[in-house]
C-alpha positions in Angstrom: 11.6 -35.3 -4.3 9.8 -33.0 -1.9 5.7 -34.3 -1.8 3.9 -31.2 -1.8 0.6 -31.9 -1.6 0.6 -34.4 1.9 3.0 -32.4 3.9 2.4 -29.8 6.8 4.4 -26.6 6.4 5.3 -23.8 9.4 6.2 -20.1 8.9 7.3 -17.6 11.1 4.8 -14.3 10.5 1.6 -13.7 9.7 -0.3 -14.7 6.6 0.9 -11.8 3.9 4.1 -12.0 5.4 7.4 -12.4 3.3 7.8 -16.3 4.3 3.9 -16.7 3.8 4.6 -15.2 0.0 7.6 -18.1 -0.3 5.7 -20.6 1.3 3.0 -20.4 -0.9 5.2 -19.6 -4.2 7.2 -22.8 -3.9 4.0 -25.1 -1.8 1.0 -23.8 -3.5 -2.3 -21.8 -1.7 -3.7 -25.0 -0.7 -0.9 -25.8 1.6 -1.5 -27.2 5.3 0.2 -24.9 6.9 0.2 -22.6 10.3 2.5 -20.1 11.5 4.5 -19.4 14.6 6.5 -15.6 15.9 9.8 -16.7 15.8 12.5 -18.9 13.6 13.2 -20.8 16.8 9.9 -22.2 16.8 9.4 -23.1 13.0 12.8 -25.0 13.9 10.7 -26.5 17.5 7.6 -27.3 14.9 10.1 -29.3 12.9 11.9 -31.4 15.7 9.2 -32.1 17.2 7.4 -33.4 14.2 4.4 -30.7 14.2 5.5 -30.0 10.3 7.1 -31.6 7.9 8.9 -28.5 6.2 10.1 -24.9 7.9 10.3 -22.2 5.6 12.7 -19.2 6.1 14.4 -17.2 5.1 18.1 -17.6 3.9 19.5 -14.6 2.4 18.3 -11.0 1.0 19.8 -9.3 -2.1 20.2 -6.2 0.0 21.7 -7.7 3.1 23.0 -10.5 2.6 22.5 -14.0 4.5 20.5 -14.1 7.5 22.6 -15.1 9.9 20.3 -16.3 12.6 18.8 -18.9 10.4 21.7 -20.5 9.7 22.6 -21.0 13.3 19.6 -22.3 13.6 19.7 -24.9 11.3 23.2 -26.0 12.6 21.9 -25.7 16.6 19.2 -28.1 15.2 21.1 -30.5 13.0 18.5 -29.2 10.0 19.0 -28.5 6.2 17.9 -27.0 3.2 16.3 -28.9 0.8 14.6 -26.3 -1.3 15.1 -22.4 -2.4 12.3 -20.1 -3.6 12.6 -16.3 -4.1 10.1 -13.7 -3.2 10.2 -10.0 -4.9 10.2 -7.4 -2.6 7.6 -4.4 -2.9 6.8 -2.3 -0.3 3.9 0.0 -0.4 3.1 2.7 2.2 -0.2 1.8 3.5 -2.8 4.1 5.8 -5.8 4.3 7.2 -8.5 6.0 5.2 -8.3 9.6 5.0 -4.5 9.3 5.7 -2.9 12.6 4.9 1.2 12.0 4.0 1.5 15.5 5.5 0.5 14.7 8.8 2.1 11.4 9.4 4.9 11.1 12.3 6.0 7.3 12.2 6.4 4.2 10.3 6.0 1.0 11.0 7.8 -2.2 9.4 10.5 -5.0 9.9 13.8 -3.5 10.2 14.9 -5.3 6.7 11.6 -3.1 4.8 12.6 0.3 6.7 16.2 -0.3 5.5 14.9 -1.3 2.0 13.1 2.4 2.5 15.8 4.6 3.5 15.5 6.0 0.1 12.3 7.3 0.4 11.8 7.7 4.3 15.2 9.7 4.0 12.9 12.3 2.2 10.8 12.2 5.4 13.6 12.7 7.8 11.0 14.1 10.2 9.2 10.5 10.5 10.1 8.3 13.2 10.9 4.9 12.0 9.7 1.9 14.5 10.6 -1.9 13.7 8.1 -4.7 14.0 8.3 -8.0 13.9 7.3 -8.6 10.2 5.5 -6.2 7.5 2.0 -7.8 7.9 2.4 -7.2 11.6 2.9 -4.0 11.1 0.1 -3.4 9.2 -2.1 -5.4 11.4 -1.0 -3.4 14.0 -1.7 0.3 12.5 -5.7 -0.9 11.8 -5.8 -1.9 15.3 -4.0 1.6 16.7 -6.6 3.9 14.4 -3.9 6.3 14.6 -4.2 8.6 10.9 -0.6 9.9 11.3 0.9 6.4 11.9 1.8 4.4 9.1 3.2 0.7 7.7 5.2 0.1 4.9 4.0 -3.2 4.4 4.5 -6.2 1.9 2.7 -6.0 -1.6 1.0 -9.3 -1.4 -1.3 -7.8 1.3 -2.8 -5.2 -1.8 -4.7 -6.0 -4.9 -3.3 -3.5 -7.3 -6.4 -2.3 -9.2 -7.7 -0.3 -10.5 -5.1 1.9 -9.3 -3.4 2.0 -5.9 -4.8 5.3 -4.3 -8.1 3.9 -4.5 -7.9 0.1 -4.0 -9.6 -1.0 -0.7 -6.8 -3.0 1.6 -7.5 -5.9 3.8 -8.6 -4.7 7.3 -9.6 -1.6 6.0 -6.5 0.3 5.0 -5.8 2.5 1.7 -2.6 3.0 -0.2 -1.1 6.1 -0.1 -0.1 8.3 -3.1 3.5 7.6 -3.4 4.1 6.7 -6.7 7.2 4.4 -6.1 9.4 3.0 -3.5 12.8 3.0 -4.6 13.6 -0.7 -4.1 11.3 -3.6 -6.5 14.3 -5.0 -6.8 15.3 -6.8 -3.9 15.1 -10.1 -3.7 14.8 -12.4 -0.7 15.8 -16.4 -0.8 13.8 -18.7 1.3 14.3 -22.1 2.0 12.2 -25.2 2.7 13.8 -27.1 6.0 13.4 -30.6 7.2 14.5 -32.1 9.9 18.1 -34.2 10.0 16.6 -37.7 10.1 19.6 -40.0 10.7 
């Protein structure tokens, strides 16, 4: 049995990231915990005894496994223990007094602009640029101040209320008036990864 309360955990991201949201699901919100930029390294934090549990993700609903992790967890003799699943909700964020009819470009993880082709598809005029994770891509617009720049970010990052055109996000970024993303219903599996001992 997995002790969740005396354990350190690592994460690749940002806090409101999608691995954040899984690590906290399945470890609770007062987990030790810090976070790294790639898989490689949550699997580095791990061997080298830094944390006790790596939590990535597995597969998406979408797209299938991710492949990368599970080469991972073979190049590092590592194995799941553990599976959590995190819904996936994208909302287009901006800065305030974002206008939808002036943006150019949005910003997200290649897995939440895929997840979006519904919707950016009605955009075709938008330039779509990858980051290294939602929240990042967030972070980054606030940072940028650019009002025709835009990321389609992670729900976790939003208090929904009263309603989303007028809710206050962190680092000082609004929702925008879209009404609905085409795709609550993805899923994405993580997993909670020791080392191999033995």
């Amino acid at each position: 049995e997995i002790n969740k309360k005396n354990c350190k955990v690592v994460y690749q991201g940002v806090p409101g990231a999608y691995s954040y949201a899984a690590m906290i699901n399945f470890f609770g919100k007062d987990v030790d915990n810090f976070n790294v930029p790639t898989w490689r390294e949550c699997m580095e934090a791990v061997k080298q005894g830094k944390a006790d549990y790596a939590v990535l993700p597995i597969e998406n609903s979408n797209a299938g496994i991710v492949a990368d992790v599970y080469d991972l967890l073979q190049e590092y003799n590592n194995y799941i223990i553990a599976e959590t699943y995190v819904k996936i909700e994208h909302l287009l964020l901006g800065l305030p007094g974002t206008d939808l009819e002036n943006v150019t470009a949005v910003y997200s993880h290649p897995q939440g602009l895929m997840q979006c082709d519904r919707f950016l598809d009605t955009h075709k005029d938008w330039q779509r640029i990858s980051q290294a994770n939602t929240a990042l891509a967030a972070k980054m617009i606030f940072q940028e101040h650019n009002k025709t720049h835009v990321p389609a970010s992670f729900c976790n990052l939003v208090p929904l209320s009263p309603s989303p055109d007028e809710v206050d996000v962190q680092n000082g970024m609004t929702v925008l008036p879209v009404k609905s993303l085409p795709f609550t219903n993805v899923s994405t599996g993580h997993a909670a990864i020791p080392h191999h001992i033995g």
